[in-house]
N, C-alpha and C positions, 0 to 999 in steps of 0.2 A: 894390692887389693883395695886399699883404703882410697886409691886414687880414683876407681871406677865403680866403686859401693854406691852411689847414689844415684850412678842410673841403671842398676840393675831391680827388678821389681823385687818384694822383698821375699815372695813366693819362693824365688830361686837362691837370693841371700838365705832362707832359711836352711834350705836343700842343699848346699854345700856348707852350712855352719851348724848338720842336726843339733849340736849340745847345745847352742840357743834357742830352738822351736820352745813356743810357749803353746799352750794349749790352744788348739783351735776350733772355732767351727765350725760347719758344712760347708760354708763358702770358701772359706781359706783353704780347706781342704781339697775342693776341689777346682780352685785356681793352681794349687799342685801336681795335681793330678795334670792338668791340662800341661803346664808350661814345663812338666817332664816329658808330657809325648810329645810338645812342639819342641824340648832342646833334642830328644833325641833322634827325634826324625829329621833335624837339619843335621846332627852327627852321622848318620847314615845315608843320608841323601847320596845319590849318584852324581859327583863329582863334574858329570859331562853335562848334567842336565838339572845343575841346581835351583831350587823353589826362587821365586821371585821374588819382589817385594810386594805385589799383588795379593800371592799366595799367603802371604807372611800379615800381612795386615787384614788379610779375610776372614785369616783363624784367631787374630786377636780381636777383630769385631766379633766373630761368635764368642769369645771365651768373655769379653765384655756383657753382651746379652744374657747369656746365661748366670754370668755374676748378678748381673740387675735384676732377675729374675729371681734367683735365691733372695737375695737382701730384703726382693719387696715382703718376698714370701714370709721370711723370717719377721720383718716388723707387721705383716696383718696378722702373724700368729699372735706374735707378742700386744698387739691391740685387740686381739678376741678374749685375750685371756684378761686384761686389763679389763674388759667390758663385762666380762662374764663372773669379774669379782664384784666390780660395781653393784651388777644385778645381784648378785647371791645377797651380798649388805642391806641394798635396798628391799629384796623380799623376805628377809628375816627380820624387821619390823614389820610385816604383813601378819606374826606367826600370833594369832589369838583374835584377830578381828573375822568382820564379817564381810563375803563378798557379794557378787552378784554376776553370773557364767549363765552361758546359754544350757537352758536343761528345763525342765518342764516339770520337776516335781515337788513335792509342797507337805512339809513336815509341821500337822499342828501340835502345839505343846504350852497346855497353860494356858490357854484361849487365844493362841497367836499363832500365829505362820504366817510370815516375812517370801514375798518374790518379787518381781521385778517384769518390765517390760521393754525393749528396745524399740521407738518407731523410726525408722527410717527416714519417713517424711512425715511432715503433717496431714492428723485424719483430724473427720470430722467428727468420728464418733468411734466407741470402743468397748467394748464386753467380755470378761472373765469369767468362763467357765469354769468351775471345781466340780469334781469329780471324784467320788472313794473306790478303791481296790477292786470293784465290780463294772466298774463305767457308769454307775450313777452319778447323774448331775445332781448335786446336794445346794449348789450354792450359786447366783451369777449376778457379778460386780457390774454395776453399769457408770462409764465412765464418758463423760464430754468429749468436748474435742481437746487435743492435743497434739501438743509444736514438737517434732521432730526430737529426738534425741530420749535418754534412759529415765523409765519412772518407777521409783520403788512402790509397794503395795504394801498394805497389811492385812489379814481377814485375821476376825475376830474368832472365827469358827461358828459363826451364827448360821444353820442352816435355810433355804431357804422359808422352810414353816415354821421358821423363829425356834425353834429347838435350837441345843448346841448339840456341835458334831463330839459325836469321839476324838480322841487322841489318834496320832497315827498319819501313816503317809498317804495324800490324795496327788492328783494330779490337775494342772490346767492345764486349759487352752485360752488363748486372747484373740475375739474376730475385732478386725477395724473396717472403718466402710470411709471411702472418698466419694463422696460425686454419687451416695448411693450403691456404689461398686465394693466390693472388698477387696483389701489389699492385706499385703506379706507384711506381718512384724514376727520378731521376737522374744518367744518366753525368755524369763530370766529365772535360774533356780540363785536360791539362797544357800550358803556353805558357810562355813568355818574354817580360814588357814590352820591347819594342826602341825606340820613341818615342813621344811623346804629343803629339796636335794636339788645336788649339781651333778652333770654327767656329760655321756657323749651330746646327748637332746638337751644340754645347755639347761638352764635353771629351770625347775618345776616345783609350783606350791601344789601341795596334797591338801585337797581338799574333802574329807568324806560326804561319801551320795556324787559325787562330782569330777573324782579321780584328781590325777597328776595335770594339772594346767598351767598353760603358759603363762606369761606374765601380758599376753597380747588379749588372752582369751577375758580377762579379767573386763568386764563392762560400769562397775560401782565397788568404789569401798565404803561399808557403813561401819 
């Protein structure tokens, strides 16, 4: 036995030595599987019309493929999990700060409410609608031009007729104009990381007013 132990694969050394099998997994498992139906189906082959080596080296190119296939499978699992720790790490230092997610609503407290804007491209000009719980316009920011990329706000809660608003949630809107034209940006709501889980939909910061968001969704940390 000792003299032809090394060229047999070890699949099969295992399979005629079960009390040495050591724990295995998926793949070794089923290289077993395989090279029990490839030994036994040459032990039953029909003697007058024996497999070739054609036939023989066909099924260990499939049983090769399908091993490379399990393996890869197995190390992008083991790299999502690797990935998906990394993140959970990195969003658990997010837990008590402040963000900035696409959402349009506007919490004042103590003469402040904090949002944000995303421009896409450069405008030449831009305007902050606020609005209370009725669709009254109470207030409107008028902003220059502006270079592409996230701008945070602050409103004092000063209403338009120099009154200050109430407490309480309003809503915006931001128009921009190019060329005279208007164009697409986006509001930014303000939140609070409060905790962060992990799941099948991979890391989420809980943000209230804001929900469960990605770590993609996130446009500023203050």
């Amino acid at each position: 036995m000792s003299a032809i132990s090394n060229t047999l694969p070890q699949s099969v050394l295992d399979a005629m030595n079960p009390g040495t099998t050591k724990t295995k997994s998926s793949v070794d498992e089923a290289q077993d599987r395989f090279m029990k139906l490839l030994i036994t189906q040459m032990q039953n082959q029909d003697p007058l019309n024996p497999m070739d080596n054609a036939q023989v080296t066909s099924q260990m190119a499939q049983l090769s493929t399908v091993t490379g296939i399990d393996k890869m499978n197995e190390t992008l699992q083991s790299l999502i999990g690797s990935y998906q720790s990394s993140q959970t790490l990195q969003s658990a230092n997010l837990i008590g700060h402040g963000v900035l997610a696409p959402g349009n609503k506007l919490g004042l407290a103590e003469d402040k409410a904090l949002m944000g804007v995303e421009f896409p491209e450069a405008v030449d000009s831009a305007q902050v609608v606020i609005k209370d719980a009725a669709g009254n316009v109470v207030q409107t920011l008028s902003m220059g031009p502006q270079e592409a990329g996230t701008v945070p706000l602050l409103w004092d809660g000063t209403k338009a007729d120099g009154e200050k608003a109430e407490e309480g949630t309003y809503t915006f809107e931001v128009k921009a104009q190019v060329a005279g034209k208007e164009v697409a940006v986006n509001e930014l709501q303000f939140g609070m990381v409060t905790t962060v889980t992990t799941g099948q939909n991979g890391v989420k910061l809980n943000v209230p007013g804001l929900g469960a968001l990605d770590l993609s969704d996130i446009r500023q940390y203050l």
